[in-house]
C-alpha positions as CSV (number, residue, x, y, z in Angstrom):
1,X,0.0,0.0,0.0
2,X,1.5,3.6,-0.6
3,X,2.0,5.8,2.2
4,X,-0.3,8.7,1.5
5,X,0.5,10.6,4.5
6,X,-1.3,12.2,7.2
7,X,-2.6,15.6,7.8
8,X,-0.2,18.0,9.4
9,X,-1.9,20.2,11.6
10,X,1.1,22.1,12.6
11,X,1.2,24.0,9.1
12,X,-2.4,24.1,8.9
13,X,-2.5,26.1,11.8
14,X,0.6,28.0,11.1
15,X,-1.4,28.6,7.4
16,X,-4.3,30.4,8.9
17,X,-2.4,32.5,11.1
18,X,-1.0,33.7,8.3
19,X,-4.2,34.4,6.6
20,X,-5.6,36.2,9.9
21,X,-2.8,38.6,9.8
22,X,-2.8,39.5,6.0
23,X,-6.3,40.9,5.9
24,X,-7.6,37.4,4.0
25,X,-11.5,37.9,4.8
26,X,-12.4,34.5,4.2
27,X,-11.3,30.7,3.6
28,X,-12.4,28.1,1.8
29,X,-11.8,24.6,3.7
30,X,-11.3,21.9,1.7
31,X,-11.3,22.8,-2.1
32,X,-8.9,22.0,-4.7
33,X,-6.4,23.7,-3.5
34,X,-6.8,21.9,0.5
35,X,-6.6,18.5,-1.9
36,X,-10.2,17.5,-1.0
37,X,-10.1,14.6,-3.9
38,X,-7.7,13.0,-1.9
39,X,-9.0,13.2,1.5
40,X,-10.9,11.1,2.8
41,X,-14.3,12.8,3.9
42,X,-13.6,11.8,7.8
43,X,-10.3,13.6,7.4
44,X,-11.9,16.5,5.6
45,X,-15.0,16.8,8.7
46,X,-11.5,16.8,11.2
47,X,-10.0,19.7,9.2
48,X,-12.4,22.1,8.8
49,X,-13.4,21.1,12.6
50,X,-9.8,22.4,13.3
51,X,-9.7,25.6,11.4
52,X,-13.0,26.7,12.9
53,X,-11.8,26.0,16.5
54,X,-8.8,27.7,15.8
55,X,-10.1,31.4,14.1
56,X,-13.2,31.7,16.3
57,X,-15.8,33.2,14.0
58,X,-13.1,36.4,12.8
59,X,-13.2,35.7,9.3
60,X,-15.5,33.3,7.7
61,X,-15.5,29.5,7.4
62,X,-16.3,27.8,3.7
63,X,-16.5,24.1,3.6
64,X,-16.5,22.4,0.6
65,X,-18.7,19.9,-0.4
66,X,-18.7,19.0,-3.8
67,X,-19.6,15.6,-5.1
68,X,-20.2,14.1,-8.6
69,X,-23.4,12.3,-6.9
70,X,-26.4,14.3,-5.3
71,X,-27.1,11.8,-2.7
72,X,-23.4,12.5,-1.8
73,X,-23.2,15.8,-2.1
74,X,-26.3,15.7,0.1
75,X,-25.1,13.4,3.3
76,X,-21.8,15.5,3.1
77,X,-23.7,18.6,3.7
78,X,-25.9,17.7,6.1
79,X,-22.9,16.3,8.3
80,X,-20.8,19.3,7.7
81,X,-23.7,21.7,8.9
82,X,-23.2,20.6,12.7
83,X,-19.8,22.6,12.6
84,X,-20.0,25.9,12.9
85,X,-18.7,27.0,9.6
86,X,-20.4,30.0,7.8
87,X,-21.9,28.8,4.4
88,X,-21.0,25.9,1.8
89,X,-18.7,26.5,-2.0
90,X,-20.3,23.3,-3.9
91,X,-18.7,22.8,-7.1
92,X,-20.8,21.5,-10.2
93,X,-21.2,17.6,-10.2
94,X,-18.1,16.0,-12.2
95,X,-17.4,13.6,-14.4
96,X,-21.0,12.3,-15.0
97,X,-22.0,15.9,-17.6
98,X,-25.2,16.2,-15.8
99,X,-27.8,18.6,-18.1
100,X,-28.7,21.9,-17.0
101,X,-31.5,20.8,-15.6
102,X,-29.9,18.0,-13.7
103,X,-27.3,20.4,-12.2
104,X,-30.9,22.4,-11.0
105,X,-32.2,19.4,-9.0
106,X,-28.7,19.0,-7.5
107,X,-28.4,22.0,-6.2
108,X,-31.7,22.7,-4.9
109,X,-31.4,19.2,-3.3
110,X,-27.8,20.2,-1.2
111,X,-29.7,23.7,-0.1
112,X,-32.7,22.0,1.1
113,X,-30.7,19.8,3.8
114,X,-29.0,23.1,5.4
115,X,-29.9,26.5,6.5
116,X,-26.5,27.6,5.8
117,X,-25.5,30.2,2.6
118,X,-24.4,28.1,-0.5
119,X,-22.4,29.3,-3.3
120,X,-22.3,27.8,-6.7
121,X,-18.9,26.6,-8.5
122,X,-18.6,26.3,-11.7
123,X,-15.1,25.0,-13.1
124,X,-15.5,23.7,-16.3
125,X,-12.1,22.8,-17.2
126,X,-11.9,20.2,-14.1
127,X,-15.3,19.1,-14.0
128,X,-16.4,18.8,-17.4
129,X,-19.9,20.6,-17.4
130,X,-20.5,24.3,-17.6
131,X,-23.5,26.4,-15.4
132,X,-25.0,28.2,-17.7
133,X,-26.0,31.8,-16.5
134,X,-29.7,31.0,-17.0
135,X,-29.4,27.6,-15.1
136,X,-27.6,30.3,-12.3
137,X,-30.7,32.8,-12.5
138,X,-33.0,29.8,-11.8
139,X,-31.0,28.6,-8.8
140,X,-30.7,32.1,-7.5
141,X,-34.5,32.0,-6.9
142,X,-33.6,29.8,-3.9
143,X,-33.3,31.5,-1.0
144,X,-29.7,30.5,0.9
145,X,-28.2,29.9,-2.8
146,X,-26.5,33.3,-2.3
147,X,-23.4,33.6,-5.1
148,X,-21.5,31.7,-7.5
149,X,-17.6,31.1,-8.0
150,X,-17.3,31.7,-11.5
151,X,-13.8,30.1,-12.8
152,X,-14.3,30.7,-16.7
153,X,-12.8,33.9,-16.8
154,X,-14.7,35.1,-18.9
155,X,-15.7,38.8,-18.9
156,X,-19.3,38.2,-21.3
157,X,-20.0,35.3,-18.8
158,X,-19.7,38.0,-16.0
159,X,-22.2,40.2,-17.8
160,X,-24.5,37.5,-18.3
161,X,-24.9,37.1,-14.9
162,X,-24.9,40.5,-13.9
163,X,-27.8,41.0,-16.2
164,X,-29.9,37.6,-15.3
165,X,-29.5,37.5,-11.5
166,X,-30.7,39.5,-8.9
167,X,-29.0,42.8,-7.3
168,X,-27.8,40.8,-4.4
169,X,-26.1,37.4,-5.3
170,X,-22.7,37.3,-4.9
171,X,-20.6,37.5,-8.1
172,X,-16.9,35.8,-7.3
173,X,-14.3,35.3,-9.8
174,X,-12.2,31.9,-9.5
175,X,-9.8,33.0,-12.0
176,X,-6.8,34.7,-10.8
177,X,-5.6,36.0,-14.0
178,X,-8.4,38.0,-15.0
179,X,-9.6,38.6,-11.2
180,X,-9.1,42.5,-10.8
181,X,-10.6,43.1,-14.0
182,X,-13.4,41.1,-12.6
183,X,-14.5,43.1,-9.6
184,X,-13.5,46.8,-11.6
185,X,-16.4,45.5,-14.0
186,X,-18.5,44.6,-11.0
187,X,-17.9,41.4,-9.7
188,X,-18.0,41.2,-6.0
189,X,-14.9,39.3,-5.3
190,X,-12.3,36.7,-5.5
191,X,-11.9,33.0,-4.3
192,X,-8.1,32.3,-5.1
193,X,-5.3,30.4,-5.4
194,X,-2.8,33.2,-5.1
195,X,-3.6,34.2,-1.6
196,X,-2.5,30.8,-0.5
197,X,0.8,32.4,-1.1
198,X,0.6,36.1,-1.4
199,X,-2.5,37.2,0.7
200,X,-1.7,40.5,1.8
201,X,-1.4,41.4,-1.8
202,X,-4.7,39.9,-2.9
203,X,-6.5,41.4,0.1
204,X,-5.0,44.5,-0.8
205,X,-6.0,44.2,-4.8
206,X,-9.5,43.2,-3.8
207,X,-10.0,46.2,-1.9
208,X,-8.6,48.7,-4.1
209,X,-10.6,46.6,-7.5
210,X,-13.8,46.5,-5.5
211,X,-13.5,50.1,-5.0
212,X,-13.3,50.9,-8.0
213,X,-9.4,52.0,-8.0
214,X,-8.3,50.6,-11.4
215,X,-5.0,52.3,-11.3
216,X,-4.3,51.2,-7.7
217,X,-5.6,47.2,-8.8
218,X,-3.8,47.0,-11.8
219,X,-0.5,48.1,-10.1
220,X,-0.5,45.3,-7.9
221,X,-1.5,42.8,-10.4
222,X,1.0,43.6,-12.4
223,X,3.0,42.1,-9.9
224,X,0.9,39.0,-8.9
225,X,0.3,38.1,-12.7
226,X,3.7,35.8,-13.0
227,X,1.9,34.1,-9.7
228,X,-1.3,33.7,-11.5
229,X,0.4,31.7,-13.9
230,X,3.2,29.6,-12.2
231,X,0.9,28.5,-9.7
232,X,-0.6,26.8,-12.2
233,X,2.2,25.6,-14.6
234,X,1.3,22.0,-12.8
235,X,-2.2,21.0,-11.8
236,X,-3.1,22.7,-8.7
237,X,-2.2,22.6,-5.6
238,X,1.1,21.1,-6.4
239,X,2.4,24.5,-7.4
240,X,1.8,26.2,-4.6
241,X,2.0,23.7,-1.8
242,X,5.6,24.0,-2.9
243,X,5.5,27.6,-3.1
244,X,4.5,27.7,0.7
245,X,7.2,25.1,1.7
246,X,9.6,27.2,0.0
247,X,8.6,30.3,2.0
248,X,8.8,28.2,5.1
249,X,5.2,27.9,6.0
250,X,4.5,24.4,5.9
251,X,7.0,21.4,6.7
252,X,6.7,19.5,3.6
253,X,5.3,19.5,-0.4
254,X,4.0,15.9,-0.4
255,X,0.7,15.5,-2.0
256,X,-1.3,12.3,-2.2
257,X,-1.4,10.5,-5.1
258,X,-1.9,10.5,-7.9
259,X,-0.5,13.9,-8.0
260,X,3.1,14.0,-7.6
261,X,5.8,16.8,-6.2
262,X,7.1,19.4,-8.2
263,X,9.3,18.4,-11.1
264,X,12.4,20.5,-10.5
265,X,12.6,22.0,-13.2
266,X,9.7,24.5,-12.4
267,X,11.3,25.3,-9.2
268,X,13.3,28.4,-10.0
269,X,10.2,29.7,-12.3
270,X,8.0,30.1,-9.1
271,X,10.9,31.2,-7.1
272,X,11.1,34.4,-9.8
273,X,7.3,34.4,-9.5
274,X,7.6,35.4,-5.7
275,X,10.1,37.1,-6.0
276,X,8.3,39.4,-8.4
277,X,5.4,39.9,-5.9
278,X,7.5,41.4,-3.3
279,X,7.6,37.9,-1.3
280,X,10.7,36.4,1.0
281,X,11.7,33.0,0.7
């Protein structure tokens, strides 16, 4: 049997410290970036169990859970709603290319079984099915399906949505690259993979980009774009679990299989990525 390793809480907790004192106003437990397809669901309840003892209701708790089967995706959420965590990010159901309708009835079956806020997640190029902004309209009728991650990064698709949903749902962008152009045309914010690594920066461009500052965003994401890419430049999180080992934050870049560490040759690309954002390593 391979030895997939076990969850370090050490770094974890040395992870959200760092997030508490960068101005990060929010974290997503257990996405694709916290390697939730390779942790078991027990592990993932003890995780997000952990971070919410340790940050005490100052910045928001967002479990993930995401399955390619309702009934799943159902049981997971009504487990995860006895921890105090402050709303759900369920990503499209994978694999199976459910219809636009089907993707309806999976949705409205996970916010029936909590009280909680859900956001939508729509990731086409892992999952293999795209949310259409009308199927998002429709689920925005109910009532705790509040905003969507939208990872296209695609400015029409941003306008869509402005345009077919009401005043009040949430509009985040999951794509780094195009991010600050995505909250100067609107958009309401960011779930990233940058501010793993650089989240005084992010939390920084977000409140400039959500003001409305477009010289003052685009100045720092000038600097973050290299990041935007590099992280990237493997599948996700390999890149930057490395990144934050390299800056000393966790103890080790092991991921479970089948994703693999770092080939070397990318490591002095993301070192010039960091290093380009203003970050010590």
């Amino acid at each position: 049997m391979v030895d997939q390793g076990t969850v370090d809480y050490d770094s974890l907790k040395r992870l959200v410290d760092f997030h508490l004192v960068n101005g990060t106003q929010g974290l997503v437990i257990m996405g694709t970036t916290g390697e939730a397809a390779t942790i078991s669901f027990a592990e993932q309840m003890q995780v997000i169990s952990a971070v919410c003892k340790q940050v005490q209701g100052r910045i928001a708790v967002i479990a993930g859970n995401g399955a390619n089967a309702t009934a799943e995706a159902v049981e997971r959420t009504k487990a995860l709603s006895a921890l105090p965590i402050d709303g759900f990010l369920t990503v499209t159901p994978f694999y199976n290319k459910p219809m636009q309708k089907g993707m309806v009835l999976h949705f409205n079956a996970v916010a029936a079984v909590t009280d909680k806020p859900v956001l939508l997640y729509n990731v086409p190029g892992r999952t293999g099915v795209d949310l259409l902004p009308e199927t998002v309209a429709e689920l925005a009728k109910t009532s705790n399906i509040v905003g969507i991650k939208e990872a296209t990064g695609s400015m029409t698709r941003l306008t869509e949505l402005q345009q077919l949903c009401p005043a009040g749902f949430m509009l985040l962008s999951g794509d780094d690259a195009s991010a600050a152009e995505f909250m100067l045309k609107g958009g309401h914010g960011v779930i990233s993979v940058t501010t793993n690594v650089a989240p005084k920066q992010m939390a920084l461009l977000c409140q400039a980009a959500c003001n409305g500052d477009a010289a003052g965003a685009e100045a720092i994401d000038t600097t973050l774009q290299a990041l935007h890419h590099d992280l990237f430049i493997e599948a996700n999180p390999i890149p930057a679990k490395w990144a934050l080992h390299r800056m000393g934050l966790i103890k080790s870049d092991q991921v479970r299989l089948p994703l693999t560490q770092l080939e070397p040759i990318h490591g002095s690309i993301i070192e010039q990525a960091l290093t380009q954002a203003g970050i010590e390593f």
